[in-house]
N, C-alpha and C positions, 0 to 999 in steps of 0.2 A: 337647747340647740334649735334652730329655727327650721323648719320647713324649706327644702330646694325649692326653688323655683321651678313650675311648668312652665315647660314650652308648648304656646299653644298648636294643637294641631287642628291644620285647616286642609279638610275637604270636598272637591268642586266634581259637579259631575252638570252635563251639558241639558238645557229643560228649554221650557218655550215660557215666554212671556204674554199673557194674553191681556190686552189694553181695549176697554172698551168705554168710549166719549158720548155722555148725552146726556139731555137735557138736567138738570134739578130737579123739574115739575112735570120730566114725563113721568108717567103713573102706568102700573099693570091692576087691574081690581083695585082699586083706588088706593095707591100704596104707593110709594117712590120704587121704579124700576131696578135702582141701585141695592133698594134691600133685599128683592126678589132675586136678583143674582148674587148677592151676597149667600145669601140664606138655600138657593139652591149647591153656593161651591162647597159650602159646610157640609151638604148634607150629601153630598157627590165624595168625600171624604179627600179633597183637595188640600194640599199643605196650608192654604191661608191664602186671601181676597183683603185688600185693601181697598177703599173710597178716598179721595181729595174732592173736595170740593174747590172749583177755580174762582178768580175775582174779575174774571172777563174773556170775553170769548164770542163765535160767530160760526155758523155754520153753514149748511146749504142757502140758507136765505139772505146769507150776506149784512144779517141787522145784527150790530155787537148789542151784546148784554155786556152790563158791568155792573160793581158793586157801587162805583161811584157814584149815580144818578139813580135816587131811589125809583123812579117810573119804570125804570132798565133793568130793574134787579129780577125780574122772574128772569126763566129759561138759561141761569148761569148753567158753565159747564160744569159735570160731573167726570171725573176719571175712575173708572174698577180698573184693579190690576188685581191678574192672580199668575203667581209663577208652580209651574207643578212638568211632571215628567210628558213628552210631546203626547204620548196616546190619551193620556186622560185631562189634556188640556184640548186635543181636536174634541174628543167624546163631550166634553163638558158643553162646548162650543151647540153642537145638536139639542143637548136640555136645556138652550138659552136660546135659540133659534129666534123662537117666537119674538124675544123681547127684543129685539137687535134691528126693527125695520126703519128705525130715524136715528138708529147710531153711527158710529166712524168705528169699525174693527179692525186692531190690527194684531196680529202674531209674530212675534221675533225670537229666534233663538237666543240664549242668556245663558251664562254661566253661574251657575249656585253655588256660591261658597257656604257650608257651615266651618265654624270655628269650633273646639273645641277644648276643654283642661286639658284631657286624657285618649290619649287611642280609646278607637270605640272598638 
């Protein structure tokens, strides 16, 4: 006799989304900025930080970078996202302070679904 089928069950509770844009090549103690915030949400014990790297892009200075023209390729854009509950996404936002002075920050509310087999 085979196994019922689960119905999965899906639960969403309301978090902030925190999106922070910059350079490739900007560097903290000679390191990519993006790993520095990475490796600070981990250890801030954050649900999870993702990185994109973009294939073109322009900032305060108005000169696109793109993948297309190798002379062009430093300063491509970087995206960190990290979704987590609002209080320890502001809090986070303070032990990143420092690294954020030539970035684009932004914070949006977002709804988080997990899915699951089974009622938890």
């Amino acid at each position: 006799m085979a196994d019922a089928e689960q119905t999965p069950v899906l639960v969403s509770r309301p978090e902030l989304r925190l999106s922070i844009i910059l350079g490739l090549d900007d560097l903290w103690h000679h390191r990519p900025k993006y790993q520095e915030i990475v490796r600070r949400a981990r250890d801030a014990g954050l649900a999870g930080a993702s990185v994109w790297r973009g294939i073109e892009g322009y900032g305060a200075s108005s000169h696109i970078h793109t993948t297309r023209l190798l002379d062009l390729a430093d300063g491509l854009p970087v995206l960190v996202v990290v979704v987590d509950e609002e209080t320890r996404i502001r809090g986070f936002l303070d032990t990143v302070a420092e690294l954020l002075t030539h970035a684009t920050v932004t914070v949006e509310p977002v709804e988080r679904v997990h899915v699951s087999d089974s009622p938890a």
